[in-house]
KOLGUDO-680000 format. One line per field, with one value per residue: residue number from 1; residue in three letters; z, x, y of N, C-alpha, C, CB in turn. Coordinates in nm, 2 decimals, padded with zeros to 4 digits, always signed. Each point is the difference from the previous one (the first is absolute). Glycine has a CB too. Example, Ala and Ser with C-alpha at 12.3 -4.5 7.8 and 13.67 -1.06 7.14 Angstrom:
<recs>
keke <- (1 | 2)
titor <- (ALA | SER)
n_w <- (+00.78 | -00.19)
n_u <- (+01.32 | +00.15)
n_v <- (-00.57 | +00.23)
ca_w <- (+00.00 | +00.00)
ca_u <- (-00.09 | +00.09)
ca_v <- (+00.12 | +00.11)
c_w <- (+00.00 | +00.08)
c_u <- (+00.09 | -00.08)
c_v <- (+00.12 | +00.11)
cb_w <- (+00.12 | -00.22)
cb_u <- (-00.19 | +00.12)
cb_v <- (-00.12 | -00.06)
</recs>
This chain:
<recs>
keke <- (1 | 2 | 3 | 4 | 5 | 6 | 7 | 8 | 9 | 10 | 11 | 12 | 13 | 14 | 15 | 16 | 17 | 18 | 19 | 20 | 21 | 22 | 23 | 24 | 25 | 26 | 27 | 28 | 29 | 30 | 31 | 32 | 33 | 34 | 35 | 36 | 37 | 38 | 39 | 40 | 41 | 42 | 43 | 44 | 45 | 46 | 47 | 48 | 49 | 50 | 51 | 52 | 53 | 54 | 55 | 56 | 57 | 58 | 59 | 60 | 61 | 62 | 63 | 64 | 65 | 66 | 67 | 68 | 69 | 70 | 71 | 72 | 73 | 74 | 75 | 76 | 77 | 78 | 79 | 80 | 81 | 82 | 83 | 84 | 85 | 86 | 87 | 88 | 89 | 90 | 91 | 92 | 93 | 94 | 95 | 96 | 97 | 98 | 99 | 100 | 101 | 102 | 103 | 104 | 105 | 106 | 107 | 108 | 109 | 110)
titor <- (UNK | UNK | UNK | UNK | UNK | UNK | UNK | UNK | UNK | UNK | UNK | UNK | UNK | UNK | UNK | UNK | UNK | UNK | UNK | UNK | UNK | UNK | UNK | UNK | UNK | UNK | UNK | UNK | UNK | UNK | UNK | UNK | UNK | UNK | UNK | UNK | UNK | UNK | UNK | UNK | UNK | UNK | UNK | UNK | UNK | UNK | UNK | UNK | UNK | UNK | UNK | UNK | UNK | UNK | UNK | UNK | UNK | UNK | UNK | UNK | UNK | UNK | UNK | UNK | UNK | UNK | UNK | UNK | UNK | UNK | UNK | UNK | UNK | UNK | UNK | UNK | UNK | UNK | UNK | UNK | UNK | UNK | UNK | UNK | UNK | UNK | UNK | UNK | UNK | UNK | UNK | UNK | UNK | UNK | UNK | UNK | UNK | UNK | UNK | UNK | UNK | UNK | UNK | UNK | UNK | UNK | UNK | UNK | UNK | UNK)
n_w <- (+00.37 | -00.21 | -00.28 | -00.14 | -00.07 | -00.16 | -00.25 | +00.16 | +00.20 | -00.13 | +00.00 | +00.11 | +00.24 | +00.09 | +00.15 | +00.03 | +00.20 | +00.15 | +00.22 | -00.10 | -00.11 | +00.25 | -00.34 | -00.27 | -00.22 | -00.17 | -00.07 | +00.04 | +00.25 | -00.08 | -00.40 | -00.03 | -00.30 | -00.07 | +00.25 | -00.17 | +00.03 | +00.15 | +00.15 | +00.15 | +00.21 | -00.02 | +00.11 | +00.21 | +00.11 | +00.11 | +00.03 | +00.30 | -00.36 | +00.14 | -00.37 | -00.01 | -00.28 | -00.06 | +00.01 | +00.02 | +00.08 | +00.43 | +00.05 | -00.18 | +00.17 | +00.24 | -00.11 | -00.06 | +00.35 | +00.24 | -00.07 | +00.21 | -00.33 | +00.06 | -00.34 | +00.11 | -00.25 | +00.09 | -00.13 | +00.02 | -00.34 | -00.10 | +00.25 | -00.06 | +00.01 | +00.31 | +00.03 | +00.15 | +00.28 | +00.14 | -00.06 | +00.12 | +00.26 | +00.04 | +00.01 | +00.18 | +00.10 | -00.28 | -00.10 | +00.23 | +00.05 | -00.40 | -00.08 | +00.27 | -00.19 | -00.02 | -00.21 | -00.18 | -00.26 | +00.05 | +00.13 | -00.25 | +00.04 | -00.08)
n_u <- (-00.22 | +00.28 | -00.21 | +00.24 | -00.12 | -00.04 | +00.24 | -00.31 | +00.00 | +00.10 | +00.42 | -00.28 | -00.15 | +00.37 | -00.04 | -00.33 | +00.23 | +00.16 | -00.15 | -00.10 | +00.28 | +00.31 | +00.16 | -00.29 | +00.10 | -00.11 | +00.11 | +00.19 | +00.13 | +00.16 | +00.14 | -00.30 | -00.08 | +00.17 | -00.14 | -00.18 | -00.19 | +00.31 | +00.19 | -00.13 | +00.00 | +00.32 | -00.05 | -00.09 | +00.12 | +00.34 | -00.11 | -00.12 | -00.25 | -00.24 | +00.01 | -00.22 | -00.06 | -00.18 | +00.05 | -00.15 | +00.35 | +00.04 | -00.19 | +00.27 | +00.23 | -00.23 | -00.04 | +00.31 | +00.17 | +00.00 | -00.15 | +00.35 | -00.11 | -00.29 | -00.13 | -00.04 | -00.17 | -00.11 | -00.27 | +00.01 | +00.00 | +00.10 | +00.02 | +00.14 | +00.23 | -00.34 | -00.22 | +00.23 | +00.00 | -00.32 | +00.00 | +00.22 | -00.27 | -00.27 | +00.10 | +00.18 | -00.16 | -00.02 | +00.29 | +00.19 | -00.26 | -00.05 | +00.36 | +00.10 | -00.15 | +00.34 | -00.39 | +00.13 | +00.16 | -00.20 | -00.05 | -00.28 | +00.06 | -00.26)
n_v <- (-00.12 | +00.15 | +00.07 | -00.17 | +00.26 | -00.29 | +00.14 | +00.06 | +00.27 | +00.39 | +00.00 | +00.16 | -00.35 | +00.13 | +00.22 | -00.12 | -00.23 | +00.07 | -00.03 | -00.27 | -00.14 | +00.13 | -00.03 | +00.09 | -00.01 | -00.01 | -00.35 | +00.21 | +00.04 | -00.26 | +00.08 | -00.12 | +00.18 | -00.30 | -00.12 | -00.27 | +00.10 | -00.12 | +00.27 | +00.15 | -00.25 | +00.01 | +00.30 | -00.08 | -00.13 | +00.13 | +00.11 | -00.25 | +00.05 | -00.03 | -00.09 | +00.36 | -00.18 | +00.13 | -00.29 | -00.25 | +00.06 | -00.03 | -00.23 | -00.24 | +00.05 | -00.10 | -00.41 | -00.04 | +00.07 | -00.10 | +00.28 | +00.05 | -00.01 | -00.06 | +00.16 | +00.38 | -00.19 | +00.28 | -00.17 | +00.41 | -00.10 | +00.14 | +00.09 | +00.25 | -00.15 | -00.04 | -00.21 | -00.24 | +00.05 | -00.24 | -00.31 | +00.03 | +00.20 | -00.17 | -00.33 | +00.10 | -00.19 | -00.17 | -00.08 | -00.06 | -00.22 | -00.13 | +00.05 | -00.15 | -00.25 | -00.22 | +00.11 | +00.24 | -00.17 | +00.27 | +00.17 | -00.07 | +00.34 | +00.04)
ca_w <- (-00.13 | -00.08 | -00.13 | -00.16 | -00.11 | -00.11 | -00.09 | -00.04 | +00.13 | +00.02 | +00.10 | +00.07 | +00.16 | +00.06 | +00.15 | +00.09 | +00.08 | +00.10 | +00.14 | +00.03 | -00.05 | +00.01 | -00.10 | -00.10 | -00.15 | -00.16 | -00.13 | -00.07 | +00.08 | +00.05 | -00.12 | -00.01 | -00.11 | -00.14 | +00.07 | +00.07 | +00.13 | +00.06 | +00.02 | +00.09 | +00.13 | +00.11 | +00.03 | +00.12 | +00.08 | +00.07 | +00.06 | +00.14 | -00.08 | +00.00 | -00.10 | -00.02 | -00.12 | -00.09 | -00.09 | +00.05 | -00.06 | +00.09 | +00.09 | -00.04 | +00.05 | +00.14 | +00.01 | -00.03 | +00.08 | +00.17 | +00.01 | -00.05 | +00.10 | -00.01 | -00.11 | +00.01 | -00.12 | -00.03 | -00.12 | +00.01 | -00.12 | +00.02 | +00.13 | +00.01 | +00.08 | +00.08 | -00.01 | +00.00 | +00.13 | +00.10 | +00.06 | +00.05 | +00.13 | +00.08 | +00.02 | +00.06 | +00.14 | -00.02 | -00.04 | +00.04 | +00.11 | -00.06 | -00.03 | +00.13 | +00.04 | -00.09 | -00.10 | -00.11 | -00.13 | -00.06 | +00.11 | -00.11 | +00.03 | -00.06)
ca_u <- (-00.03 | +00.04 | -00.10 | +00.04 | -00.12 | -00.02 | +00.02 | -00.09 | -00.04 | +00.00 | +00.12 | +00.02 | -00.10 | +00.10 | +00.04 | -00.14 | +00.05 | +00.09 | -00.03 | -00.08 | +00.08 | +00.10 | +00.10 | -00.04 | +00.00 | -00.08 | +00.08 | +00.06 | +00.08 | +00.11 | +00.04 | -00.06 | -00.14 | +00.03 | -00.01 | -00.11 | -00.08 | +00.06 | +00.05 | -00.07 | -00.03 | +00.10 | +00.03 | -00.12 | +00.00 | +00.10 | +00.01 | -00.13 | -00.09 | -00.12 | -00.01 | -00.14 | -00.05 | -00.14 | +00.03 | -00.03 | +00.13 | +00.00 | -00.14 | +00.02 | +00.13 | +00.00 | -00.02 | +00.04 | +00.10 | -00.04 | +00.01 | -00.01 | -00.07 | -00.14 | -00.06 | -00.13 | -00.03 | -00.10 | -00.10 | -00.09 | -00.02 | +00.07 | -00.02 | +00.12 | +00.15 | +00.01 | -00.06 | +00.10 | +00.12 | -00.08 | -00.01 | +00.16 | +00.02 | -00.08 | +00.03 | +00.12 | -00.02 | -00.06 | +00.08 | +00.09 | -00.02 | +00.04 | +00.09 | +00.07 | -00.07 | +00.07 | -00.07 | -00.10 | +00.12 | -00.04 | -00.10 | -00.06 | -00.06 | -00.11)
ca_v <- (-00.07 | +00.02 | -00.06 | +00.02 | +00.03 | -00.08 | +00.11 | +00.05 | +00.06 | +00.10 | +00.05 | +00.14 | -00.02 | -00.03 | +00.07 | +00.05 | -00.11 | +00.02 | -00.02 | -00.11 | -00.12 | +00.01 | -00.07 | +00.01 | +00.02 | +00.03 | -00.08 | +00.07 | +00.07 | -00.05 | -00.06 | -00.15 | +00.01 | -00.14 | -00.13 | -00.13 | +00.02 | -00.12 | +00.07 | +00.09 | -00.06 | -00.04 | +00.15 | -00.04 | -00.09 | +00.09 | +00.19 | -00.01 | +00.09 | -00.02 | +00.00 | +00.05 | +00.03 | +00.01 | -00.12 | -00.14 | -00.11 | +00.03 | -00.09 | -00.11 | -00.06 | +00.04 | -00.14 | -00.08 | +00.02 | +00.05 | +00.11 | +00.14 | +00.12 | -00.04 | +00.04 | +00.03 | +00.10 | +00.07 | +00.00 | +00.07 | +00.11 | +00.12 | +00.11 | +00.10 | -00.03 | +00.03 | -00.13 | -00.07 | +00.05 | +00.01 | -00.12 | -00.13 | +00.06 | -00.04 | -00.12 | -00.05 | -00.09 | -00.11 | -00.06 | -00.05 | -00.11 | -00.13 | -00.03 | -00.07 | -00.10 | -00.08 | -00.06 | +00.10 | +00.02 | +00.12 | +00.07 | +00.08 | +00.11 | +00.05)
c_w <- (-00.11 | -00.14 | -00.11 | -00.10 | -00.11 | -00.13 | -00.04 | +00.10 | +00.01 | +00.10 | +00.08 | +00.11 | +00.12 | +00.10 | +00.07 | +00.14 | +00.10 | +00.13 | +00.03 | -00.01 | -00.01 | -00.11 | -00.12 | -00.12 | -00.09 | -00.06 | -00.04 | +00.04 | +00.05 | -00.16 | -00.02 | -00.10 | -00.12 | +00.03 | +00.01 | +00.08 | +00.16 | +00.08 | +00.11 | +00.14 | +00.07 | +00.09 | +00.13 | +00.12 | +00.10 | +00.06 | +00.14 | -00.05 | +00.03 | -00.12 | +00.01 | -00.12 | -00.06 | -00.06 | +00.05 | +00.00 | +00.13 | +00.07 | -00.09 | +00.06 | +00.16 | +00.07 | -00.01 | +00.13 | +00.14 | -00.03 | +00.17 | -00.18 | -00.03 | -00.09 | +00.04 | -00.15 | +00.01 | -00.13 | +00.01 | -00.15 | -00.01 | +00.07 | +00.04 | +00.10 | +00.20 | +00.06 | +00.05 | +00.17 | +00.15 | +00.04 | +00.07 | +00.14 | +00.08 | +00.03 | +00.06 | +00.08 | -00.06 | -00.08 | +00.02 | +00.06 | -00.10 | -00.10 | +00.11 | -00.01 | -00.08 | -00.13 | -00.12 | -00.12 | -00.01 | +00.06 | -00.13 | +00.04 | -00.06 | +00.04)
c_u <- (+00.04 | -00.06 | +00.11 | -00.08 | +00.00 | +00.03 | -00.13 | -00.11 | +00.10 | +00.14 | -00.07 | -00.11 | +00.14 | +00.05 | -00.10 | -00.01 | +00.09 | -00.02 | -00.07 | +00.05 | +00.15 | +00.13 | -00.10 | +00.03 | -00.08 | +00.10 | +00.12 | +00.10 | +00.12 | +00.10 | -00.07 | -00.10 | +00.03 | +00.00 | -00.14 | -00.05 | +00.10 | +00.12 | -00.03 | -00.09 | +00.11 | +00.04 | -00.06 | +00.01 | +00.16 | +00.03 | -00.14 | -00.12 | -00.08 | -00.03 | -00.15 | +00.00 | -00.11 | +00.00 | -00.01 | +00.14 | +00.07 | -00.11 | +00.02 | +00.13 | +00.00 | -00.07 | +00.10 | +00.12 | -00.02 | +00.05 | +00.09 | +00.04 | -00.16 | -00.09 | -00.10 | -00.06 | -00.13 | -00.08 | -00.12 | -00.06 | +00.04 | -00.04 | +00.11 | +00.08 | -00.05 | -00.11 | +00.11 | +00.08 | -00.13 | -00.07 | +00.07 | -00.03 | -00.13 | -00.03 | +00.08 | -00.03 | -00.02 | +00.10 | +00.14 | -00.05 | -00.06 | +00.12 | +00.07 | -00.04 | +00.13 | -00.18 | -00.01 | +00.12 | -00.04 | -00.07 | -00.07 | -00.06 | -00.06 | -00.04)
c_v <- (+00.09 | -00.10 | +00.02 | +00.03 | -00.06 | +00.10 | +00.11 | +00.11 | +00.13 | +00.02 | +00.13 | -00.06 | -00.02 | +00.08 | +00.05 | -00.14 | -00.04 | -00.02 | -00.11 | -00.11 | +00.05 | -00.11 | -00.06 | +00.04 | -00.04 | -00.07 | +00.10 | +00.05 | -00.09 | -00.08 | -00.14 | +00.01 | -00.06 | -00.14 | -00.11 | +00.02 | -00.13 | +00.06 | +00.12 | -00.04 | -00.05 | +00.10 | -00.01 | -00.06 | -00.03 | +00.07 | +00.02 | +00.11 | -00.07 | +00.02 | +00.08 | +00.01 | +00.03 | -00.08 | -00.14 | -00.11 | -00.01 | -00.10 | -00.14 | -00.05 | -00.03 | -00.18 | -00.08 | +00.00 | +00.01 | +00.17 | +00.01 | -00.01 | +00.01 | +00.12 | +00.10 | +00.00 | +00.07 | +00.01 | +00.07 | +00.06 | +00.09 | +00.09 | +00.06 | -00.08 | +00.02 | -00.07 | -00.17 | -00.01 | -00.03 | -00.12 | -00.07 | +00.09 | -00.06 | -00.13 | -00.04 | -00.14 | -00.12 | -00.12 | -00.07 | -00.13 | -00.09 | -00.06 | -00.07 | -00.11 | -00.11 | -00.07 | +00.08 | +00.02 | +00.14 | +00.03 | +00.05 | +00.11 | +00.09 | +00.16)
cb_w <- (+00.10 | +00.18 | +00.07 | +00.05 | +00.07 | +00.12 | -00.10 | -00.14 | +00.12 | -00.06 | -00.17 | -00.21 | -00.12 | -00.17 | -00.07 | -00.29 | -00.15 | -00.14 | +00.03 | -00.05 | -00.15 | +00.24 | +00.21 | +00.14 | +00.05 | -00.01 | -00.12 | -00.08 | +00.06 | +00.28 | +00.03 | +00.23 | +00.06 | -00.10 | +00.12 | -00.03 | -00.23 | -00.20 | -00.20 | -00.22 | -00.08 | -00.15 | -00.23 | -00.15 | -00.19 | -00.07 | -00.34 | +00.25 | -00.17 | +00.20 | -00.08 | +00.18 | +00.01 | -00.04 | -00.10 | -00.11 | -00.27 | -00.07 | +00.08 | -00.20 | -00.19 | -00.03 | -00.08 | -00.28 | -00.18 | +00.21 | -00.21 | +00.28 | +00.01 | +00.25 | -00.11 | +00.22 | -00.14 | +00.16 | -00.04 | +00.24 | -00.02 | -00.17 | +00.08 | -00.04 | -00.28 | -00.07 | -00.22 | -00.28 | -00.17 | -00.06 | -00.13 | -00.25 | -00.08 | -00.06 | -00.14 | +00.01 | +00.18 | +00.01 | -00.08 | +00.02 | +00.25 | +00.05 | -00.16 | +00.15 | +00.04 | +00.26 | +00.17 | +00.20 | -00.16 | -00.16 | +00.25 | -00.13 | +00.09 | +00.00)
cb_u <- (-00.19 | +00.18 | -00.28 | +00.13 | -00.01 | -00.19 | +00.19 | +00.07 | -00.08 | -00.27 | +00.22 | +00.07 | -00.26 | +00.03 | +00.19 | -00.17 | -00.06 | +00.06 | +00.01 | -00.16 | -00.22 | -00.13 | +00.18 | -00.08 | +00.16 | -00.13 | -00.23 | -00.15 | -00.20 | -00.17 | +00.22 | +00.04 | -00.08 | +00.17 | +00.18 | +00.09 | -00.31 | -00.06 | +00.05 | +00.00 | -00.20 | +00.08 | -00.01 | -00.09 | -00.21 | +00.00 | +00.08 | +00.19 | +00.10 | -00.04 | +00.18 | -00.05 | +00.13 | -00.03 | +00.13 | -00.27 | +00.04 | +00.12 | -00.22 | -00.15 | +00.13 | -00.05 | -00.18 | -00.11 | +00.08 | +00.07 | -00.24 | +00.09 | +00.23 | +00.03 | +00.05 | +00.04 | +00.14 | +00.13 | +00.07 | +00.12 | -00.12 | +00.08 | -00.15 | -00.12 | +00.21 | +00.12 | -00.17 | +00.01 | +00.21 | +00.00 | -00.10 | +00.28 | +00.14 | -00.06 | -00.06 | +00.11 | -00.11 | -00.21 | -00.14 | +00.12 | -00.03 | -00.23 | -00.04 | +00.03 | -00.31 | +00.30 | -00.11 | -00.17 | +00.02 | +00.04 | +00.13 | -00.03 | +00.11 | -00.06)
cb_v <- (-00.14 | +00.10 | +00.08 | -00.12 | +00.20 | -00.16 | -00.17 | -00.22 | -00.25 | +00.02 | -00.08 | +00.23 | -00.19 | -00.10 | +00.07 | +00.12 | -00.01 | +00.13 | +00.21 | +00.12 | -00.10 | +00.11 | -00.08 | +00.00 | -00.01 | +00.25 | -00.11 | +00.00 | +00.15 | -00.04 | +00.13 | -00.08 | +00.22 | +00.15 | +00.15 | -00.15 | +00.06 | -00.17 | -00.12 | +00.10 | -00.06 | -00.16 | +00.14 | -00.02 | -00.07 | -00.05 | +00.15 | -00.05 | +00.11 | +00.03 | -00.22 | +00.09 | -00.10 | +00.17 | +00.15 | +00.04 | +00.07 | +00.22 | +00.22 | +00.04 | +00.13 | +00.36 | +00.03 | +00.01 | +00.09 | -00.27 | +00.05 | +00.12 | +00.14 | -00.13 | -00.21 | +00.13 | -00.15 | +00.09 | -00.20 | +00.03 | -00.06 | -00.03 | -00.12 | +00.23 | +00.14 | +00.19 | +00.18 | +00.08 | +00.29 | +00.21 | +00.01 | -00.07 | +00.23 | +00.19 | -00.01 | +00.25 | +00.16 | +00.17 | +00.12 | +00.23 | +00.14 | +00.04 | +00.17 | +00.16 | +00.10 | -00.09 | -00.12 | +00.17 | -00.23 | -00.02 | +00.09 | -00.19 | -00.04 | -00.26)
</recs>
């Protein structure tokens, strides 16, 4: 499963990611930090990403559209970059086996 870090979410977590989310990135890293969100889902949804935001706008779009691709969002508040990293890792499992499902669009992470 490959993530797309949201603009709002930390490039430098991106290579703490790697072994657990092979081909991951960050908005910015890929030229996309001017880009729609809308945009930023079609990306996604071509490239076989797993969209991760802090934000509700991704979980809305994640209603109005099918999905792929499918939505984590994290509604921890503010919390270090390392914080951030240690939730996606220590979630992995959980998150793959309710992402694969065809029913789940968003995953929420507290």
């Amino acid at each position: 499963m490959k993530l797309l870090l949201d603009e709002n979410l930390s490039r430098r977590i991106v290579p703490f990611l790697q072994d657990a989310f092979p081909g991951s990135t960050q908005i910015a890293l890929i030229g996309m930090e001017t880009a729609s969100d809308r945009e930023v889902w079609e990306y996604a949804r071509h490239h076989e990403f797993v969209i991760v935001t802090k934000d509700s706008d991704f979980y809305d779009l994640s209603l109005l559209h099918e999905s792929p691709p499918r939505v984590i969002w994290i509604k921890t508040g503010n919390v270090t970059k390392s914080a951030i990293t240690s939730l996606l890792l220590d979630n992995r499992e959980k998150l793959e086996a309710l992402l694969t499902t065809d029913q789940l669009a968003c995953v929420e992470l507290y």
